[in-house]
Backbone bond lengths (Angstrom), bond angles and torsions (degrees), N, CA, C in turn:
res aa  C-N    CA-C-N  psi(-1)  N-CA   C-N-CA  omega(-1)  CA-C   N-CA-C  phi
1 X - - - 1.418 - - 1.512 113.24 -
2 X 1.196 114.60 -17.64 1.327 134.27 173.28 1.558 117.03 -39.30
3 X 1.403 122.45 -70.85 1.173 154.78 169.16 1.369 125.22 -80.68
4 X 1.260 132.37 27.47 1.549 123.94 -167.66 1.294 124.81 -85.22
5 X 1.665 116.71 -14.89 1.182 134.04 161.44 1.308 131.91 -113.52
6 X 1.494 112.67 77.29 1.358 147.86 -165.55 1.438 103.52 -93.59
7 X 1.763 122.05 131.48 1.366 114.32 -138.63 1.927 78.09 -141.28
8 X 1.026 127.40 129.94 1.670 119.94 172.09 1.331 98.91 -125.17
9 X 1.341 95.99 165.22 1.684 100.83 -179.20 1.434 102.61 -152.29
10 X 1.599 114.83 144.81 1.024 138.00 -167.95 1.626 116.66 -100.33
11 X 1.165 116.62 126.84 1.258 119.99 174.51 1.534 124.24 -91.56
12 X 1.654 126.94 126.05 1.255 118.14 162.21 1.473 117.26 -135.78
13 X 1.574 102.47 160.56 1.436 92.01 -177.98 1.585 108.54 -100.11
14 X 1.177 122.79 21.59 2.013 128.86 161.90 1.249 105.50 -68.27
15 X 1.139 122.86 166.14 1.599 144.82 175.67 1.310 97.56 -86.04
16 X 1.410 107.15 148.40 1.847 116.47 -165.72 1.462 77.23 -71.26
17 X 1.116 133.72 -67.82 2.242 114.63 -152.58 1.149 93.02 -52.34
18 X 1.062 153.30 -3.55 2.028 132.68 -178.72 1.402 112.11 -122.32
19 X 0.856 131.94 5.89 1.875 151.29 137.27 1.456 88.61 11.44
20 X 1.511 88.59 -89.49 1.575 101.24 -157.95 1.328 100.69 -140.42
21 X 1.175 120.84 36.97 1.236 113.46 168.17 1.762 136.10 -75.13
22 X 1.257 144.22 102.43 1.015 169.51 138.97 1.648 107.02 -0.70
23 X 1.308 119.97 141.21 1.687 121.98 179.10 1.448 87.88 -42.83
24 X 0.979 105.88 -76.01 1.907 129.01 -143.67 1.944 108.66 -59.08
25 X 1.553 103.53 -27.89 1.641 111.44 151.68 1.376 113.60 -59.32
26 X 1.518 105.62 -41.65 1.811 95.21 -169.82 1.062 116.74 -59.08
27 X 1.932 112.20 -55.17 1.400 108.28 175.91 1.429 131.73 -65.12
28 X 1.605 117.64 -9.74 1.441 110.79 178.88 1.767 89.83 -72.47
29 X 1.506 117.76 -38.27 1.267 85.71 -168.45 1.657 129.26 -90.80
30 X 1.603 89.49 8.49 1.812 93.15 164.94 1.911 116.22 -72.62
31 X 1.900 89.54 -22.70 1.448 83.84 -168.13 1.393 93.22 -86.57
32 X 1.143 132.52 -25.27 1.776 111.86 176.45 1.454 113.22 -67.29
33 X 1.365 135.24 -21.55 1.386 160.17 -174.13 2.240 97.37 -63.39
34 X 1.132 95.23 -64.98 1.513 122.21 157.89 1.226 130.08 -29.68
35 X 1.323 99.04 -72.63 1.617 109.69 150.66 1.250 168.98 -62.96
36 X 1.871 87.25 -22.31 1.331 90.44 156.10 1.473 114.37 -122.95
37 X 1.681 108.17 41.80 1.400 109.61 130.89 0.893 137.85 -109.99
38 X 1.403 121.25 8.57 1.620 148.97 135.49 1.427 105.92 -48.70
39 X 1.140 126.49 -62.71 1.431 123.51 172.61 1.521 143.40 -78.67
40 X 1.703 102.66 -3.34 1.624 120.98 132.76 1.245 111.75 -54.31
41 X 1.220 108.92 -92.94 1.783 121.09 -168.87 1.514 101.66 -32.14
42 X 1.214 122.26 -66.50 1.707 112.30 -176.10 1.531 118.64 -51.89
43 X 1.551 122.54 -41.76 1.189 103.61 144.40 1.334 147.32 -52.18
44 X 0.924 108.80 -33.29 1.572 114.81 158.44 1.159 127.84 -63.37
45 X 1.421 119.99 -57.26 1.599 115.67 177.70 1.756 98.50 -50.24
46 X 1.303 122.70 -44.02 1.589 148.20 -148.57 1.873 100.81 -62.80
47 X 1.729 106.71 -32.32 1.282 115.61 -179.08 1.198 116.48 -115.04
48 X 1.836 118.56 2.71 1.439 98.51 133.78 1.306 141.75 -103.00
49 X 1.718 99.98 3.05 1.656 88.69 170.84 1.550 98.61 -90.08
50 X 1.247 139.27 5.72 1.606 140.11 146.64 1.703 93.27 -44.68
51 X 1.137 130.07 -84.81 1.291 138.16 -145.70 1.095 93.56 -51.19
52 X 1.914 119.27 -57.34 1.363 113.36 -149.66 1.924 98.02 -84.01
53 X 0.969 132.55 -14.07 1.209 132.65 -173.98 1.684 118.68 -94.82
54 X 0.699 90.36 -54.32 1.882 95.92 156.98 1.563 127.38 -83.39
55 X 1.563 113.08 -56.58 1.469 118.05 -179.57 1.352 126.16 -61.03
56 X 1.511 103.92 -19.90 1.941 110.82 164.37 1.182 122.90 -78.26
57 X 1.445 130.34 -36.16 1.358 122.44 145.52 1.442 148.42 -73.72
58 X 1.398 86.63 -12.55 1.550 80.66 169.18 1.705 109.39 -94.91
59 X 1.203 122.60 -3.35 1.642 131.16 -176.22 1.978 87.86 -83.49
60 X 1.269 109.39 -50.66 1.783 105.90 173.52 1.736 122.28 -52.35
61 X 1.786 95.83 -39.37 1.802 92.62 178.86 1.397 104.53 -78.17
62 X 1.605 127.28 -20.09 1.366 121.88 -167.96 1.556 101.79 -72.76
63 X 1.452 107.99 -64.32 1.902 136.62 177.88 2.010 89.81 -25.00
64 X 1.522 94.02 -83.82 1.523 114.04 177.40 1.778 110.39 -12.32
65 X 1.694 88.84 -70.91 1.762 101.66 -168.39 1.330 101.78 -50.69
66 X 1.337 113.09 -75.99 1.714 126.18 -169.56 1.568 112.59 -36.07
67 X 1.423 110.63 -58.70 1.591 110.25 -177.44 1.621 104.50 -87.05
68 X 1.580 154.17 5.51 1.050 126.49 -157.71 1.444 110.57 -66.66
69 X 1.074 139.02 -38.73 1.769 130.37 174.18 1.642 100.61 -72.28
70 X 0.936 139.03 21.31 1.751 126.75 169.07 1.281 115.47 -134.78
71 X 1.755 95.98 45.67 1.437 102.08 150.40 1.177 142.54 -136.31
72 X 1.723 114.95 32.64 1.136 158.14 -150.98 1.997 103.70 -20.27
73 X 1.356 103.10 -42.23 1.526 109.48 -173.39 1.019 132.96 -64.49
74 X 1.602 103.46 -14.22 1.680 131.90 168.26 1.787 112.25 -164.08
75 X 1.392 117.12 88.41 1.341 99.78 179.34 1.424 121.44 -69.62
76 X 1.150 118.72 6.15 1.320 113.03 167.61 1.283 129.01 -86.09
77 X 1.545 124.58 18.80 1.290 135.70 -149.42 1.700 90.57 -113.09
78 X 0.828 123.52 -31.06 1.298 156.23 -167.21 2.095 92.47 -57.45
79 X 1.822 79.56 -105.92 1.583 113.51 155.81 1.969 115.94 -23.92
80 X 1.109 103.87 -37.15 1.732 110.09 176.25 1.392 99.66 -64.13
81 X 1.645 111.19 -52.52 1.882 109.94 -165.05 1.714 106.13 -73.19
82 X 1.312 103.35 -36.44 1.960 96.89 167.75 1.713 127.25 -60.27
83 X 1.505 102.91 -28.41 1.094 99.61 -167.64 1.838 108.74 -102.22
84 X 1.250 103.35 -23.43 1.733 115.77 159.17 1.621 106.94 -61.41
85 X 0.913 133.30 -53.90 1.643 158.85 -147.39 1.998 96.34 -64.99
86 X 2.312 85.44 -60.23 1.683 105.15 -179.39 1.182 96.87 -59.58
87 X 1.143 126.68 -60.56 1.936 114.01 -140.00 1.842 100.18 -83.37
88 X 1.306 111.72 -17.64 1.624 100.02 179.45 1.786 91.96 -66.98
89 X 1.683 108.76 -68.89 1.412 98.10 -169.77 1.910 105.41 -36.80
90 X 0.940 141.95 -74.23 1.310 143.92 -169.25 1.917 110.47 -40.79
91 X 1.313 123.30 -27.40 1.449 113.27 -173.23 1.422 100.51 -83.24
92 X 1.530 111.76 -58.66 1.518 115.55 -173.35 1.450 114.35 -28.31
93 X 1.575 122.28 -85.47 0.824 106.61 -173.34 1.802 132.59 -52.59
94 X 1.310 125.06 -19.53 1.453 127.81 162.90 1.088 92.47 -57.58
95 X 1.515 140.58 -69.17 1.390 137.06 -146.52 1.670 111.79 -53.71
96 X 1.566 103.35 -43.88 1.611 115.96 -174.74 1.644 89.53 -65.28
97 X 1.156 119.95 -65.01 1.638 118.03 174.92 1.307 135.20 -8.41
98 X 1.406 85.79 -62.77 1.650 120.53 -162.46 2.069 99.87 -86.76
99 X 1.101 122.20 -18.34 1.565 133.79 167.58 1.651 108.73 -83.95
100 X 1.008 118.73 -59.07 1.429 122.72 -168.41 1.651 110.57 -86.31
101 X 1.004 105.66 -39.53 1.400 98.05 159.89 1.326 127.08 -95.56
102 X 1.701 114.02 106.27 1.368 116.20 -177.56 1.755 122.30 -63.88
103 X 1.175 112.28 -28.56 1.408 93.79 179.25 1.451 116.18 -98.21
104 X 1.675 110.72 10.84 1.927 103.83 152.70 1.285 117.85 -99.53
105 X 1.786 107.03 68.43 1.796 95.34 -167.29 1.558 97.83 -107.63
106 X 0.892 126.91 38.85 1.795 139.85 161.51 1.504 100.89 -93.15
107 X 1.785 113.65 -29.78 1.665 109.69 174.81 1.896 112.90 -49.46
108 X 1.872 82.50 -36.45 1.539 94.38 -169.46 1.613 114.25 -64.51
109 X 1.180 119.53 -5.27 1.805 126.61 -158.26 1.685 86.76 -110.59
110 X 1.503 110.57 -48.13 1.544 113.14 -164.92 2.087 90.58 -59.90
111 X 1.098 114.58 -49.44 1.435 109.22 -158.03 1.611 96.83 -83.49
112 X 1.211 131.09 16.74 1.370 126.41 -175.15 2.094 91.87 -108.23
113 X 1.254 102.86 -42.64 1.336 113.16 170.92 1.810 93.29 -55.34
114 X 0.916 98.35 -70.09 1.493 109.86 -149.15 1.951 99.96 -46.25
115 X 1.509 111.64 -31.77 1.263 115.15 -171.30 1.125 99.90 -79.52
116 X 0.846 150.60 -49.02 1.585 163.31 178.17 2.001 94.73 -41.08
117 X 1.170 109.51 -57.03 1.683 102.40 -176.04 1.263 102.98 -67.13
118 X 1.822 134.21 -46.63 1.500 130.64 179.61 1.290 105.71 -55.71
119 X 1.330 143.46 -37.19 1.281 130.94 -160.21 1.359 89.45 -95.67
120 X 1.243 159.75 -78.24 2.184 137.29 152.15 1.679 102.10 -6.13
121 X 1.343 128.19 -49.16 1.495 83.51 177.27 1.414 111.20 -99.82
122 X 1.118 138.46 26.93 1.564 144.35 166.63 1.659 99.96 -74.75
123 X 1.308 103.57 -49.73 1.479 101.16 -164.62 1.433 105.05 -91.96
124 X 1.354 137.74 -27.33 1.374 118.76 123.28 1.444 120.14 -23.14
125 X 1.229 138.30 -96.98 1.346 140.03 -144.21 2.052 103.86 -58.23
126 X 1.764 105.20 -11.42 1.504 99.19 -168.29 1.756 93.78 -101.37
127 X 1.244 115.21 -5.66 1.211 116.14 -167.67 1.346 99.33 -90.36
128 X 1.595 120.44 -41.45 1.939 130.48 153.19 1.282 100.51 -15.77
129 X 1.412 107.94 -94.29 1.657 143.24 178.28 1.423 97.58 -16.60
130 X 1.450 105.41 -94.70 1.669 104.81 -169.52 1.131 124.22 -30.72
131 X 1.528 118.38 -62.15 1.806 137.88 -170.77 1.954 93.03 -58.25
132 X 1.406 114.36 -18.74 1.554 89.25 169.51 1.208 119.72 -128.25
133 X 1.113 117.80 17.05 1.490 126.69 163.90 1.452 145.22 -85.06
134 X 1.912 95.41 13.28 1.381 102.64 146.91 1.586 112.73 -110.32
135 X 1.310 136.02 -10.89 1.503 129.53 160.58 1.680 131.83 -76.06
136 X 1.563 109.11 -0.32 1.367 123.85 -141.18 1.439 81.99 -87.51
137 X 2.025 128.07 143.26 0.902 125.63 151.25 1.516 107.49 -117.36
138 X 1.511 110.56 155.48 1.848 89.56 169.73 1.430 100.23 -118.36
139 X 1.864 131.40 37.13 1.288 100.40 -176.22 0.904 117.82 -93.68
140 X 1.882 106.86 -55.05 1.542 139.75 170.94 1.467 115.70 -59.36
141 X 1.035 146.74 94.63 1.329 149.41 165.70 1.872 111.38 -60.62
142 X 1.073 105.81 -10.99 1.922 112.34 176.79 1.204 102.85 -84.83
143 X 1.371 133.01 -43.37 1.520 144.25 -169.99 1.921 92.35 -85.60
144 X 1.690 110.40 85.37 1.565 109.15 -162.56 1.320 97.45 -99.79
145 X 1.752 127.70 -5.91 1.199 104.42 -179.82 1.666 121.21 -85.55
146 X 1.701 111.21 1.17 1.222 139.80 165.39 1.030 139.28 -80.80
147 X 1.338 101.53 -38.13 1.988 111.47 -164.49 1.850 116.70 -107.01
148 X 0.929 88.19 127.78 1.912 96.21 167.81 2.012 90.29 -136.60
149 X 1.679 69.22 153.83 1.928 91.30 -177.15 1.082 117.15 -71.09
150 X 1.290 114.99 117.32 2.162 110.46 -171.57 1.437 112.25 -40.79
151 X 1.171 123.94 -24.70 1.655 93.80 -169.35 1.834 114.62 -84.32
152 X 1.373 98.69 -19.86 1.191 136.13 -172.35 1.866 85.93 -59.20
153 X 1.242 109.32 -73.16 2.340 121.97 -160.79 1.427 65.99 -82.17
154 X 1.166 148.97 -74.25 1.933 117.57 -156.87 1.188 122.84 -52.40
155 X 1.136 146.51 -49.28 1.420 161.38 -146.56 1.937 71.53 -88.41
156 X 1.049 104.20 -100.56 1.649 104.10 -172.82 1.435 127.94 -14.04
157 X 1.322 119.80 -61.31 1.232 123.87 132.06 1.618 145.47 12.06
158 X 1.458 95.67 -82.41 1.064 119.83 175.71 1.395 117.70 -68.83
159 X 1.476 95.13 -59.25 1.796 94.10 171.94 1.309 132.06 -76.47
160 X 1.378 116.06 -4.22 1.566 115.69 118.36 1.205 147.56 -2.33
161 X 1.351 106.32 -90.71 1.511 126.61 -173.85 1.978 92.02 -80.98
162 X 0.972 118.45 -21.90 1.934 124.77 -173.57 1.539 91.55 -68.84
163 X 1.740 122.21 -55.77 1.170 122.38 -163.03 1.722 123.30 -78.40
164 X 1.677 103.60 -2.86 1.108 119.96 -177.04 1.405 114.84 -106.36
165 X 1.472 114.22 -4.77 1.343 121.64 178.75 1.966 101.63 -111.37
166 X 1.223 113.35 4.38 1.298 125.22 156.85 1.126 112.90 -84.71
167 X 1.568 114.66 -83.40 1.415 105.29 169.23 1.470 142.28 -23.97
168 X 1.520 112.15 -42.19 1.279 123.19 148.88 1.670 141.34 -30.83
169 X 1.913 82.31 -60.98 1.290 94.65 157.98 1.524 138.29 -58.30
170 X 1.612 101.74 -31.93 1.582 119.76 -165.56 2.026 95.96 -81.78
171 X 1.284 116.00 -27.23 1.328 111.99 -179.75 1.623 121.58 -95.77
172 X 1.347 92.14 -25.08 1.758 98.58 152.65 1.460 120.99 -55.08
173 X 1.595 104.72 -53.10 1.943 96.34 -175.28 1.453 114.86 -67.84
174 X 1.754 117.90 -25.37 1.188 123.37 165.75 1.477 110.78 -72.20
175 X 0.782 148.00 -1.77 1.771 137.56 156.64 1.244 103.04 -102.50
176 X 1.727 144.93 -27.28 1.163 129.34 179.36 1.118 100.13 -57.73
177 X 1.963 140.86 -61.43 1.082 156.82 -148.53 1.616 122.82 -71.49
C-alpha cells in the first residue's frame, strides 16, 4: 500500500511540439503560425494609420493652439493648422460610420459635402503658406512683419505639399480605374 502511485517518465531527445504530433496538428499549427502574423502586420499597419489619421491633426490643433499669435506674417497660418487639424479629426470618424453602417449612408453625402469645403480651405490655407514663404523669417521675433515660429510655417508647409501628394494620389486611382 506503500507505493501504489508509481509515476515513470520517459525520456526523448525530440522537441516537446513533435512528441506526437500528427500531419493535421502540424498544419493547424502552421495555420495559427500564419495568423498571427496576419495579426501582427494588421496591427501594425492598424497603428500607423492611428498615427497618421489621428496624430497629424491633433499635432496641427496642438502646433496651431500653442503658436497661434507667433505668426505675425500671416495670422492665419496659425488658424489654418486648427481648423485643418479639427475637421480631419471630425470627418474620419463619420466617414468609418457612414461605410460600415449601411443604413447611415446620407453620413456618406454629408462628408462628400463636407470634403469639398476642406479641400477650398486647403487651397486657401496653401495659398497663406506660399504668398509668405518668400518673406518669412523665424529668427527675430521684433522684425513682426516677417517672422512666424518655425514649427508653426513647417508643419504648414509640409502638410501642404503632404496633402497635395495625396490628392494626387486620390486622382490618379480615379483615372487609373
Amino acid at each position: 500500500m506503500e507505493n501504489d502511485c508509481k509515476a515513470t517518465a520517459t525520456y526523448s531527445t525530440q522537441p516537446f511540439d513533435t512528441l506526437s504530433e500528427s500531419s493535421s496538428t502540424k498544419q493547424k499549427t502552421e495555420v495559427i503560425r500564419w495568423n498571427a502574423k496576419t495579426v501582427l502586420w494588421t496591427c501594425l499597419i492598424g497603428l500607423i494609420a492611428l498615427f497618421v489619421f489621428v496624430g497629424i491633426p491633433l499635432v496641427q490643433i496642438i502646433i496651431g493652439s500653442l503658436y497661434k499669435d507667433k505668426c505675425p506674417v500671416n495670422p492665419y497660418i496659425p488658424i489654418y493648422l486648427i481648423v485643418t487639424g479639427a475637421a480631419t479629426l471630425t470627418v474620419l470618424p463619420t466617414l468609418i460610420l457612414g461605410v460600415t453602417v449601411k443604413k447611415l449612408s446620407f453620413l456618406l453625402y454629408l462628408n462628400m459635402v463636407f470634403a469639398l469645403l476642406m479641400f477650398g480651405w486647403f487651397i486657401t490655407g496653401t495659398v497663406w503658406v506660399i504668398q509668405s514663404q518668400n518673406k518669412v523669417q523665424f529668427y527675430n521675433p521684433n522684425l513682426r512683419s516677417t517672422y512666424c515660429h518655425n514649427s508653426v510655417f513647417s508643419i504648414a508647409r509640409t502638410l501642404s505639399f503632404l496633402n497635395y501628394f495625396y490628392l494626387t494620389n486620390i486622382v490618379y486611382q480615379f483615372a487609373k480605374s
